[in-house]
C-alpha positions as CSV (number, residue, x, y, z in Angstrom):
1,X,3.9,0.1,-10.2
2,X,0.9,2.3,-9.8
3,X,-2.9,1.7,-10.4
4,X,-5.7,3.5,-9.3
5,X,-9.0,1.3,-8.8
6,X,-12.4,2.2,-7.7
7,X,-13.4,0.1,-4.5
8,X,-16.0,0.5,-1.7
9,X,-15.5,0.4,1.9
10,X,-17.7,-2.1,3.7
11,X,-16.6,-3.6,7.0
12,X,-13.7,-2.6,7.5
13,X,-12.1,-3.2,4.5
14,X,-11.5,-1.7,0.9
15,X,-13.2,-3.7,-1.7
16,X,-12.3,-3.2,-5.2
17,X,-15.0,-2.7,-8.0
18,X,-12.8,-4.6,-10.6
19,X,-10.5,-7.2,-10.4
20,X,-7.0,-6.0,-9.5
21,X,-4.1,-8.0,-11.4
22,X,-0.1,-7.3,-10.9
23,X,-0.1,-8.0,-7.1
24,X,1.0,-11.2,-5.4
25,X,-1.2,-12.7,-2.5
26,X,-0.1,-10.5,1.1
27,X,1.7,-8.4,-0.9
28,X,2.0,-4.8,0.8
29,X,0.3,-2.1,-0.8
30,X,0.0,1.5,0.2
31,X,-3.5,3.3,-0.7
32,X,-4.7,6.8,-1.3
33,X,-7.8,7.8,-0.9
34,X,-9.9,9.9,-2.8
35,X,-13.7,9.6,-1.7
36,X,-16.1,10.2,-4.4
37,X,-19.9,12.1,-4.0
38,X,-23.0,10.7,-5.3
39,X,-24.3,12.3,-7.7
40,X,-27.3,14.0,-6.6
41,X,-30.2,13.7,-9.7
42,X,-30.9,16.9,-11.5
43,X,-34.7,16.5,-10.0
44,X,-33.6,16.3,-6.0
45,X,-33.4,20.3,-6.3
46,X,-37.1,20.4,-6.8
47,X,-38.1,18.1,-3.9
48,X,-40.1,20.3,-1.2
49,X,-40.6,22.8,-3.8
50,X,-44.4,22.4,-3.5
51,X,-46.1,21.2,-0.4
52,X,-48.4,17.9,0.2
53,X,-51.1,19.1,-0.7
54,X,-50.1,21.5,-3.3
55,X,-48.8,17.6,-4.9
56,X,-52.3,15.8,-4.1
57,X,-54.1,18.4,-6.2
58,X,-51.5,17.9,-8.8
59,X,-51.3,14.5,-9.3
60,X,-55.6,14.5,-9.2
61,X,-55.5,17.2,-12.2
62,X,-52.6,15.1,-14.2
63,X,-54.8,11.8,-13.5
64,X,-57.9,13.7,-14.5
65,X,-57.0,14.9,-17.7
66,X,-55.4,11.9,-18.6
67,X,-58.0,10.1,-18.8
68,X,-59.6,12.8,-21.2
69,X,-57.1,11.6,-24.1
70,X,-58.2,9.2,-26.4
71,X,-55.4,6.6,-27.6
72,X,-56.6,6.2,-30.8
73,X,-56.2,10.0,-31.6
74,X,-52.4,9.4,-31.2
């Protein structure tokens, strides 16, 4: 029999992410391991793209014209 289940690694042991059914208690198994990469969010490859302070001035202008718009126009 042959069933391939996601598990983490924590401790020193392989914990499954699902509950595994077909196998006895102490029964043998033999594993292969694939690890897996997390993926990285589509906006991580603009992180250091503009400096501190570059972000400061930014974040003042966003703020600034936000509070320009007038809810009720919406």
């Amino acid at each position: 029999m042959s069933h391939a289940i996601s598990a983490i690694y924590k401790n020193g042991n392989f914990i499954p992410l699902i509950p595994v059914s077909g196998l006895q208690e102490n029964q043998t198994v033999i594993l292969s391991i694939t690890t897996t990469r997390k993926k990285e969010h589509p906006l991580m490859r603009f992180v250091g793209a503009i400096n501190e302070s570059e972000a400061n001035e930014l974040s003042k202008i966003v703020e600034e014209e936000f509070e320009k718009v007038n809810p009720d126009e919406w």
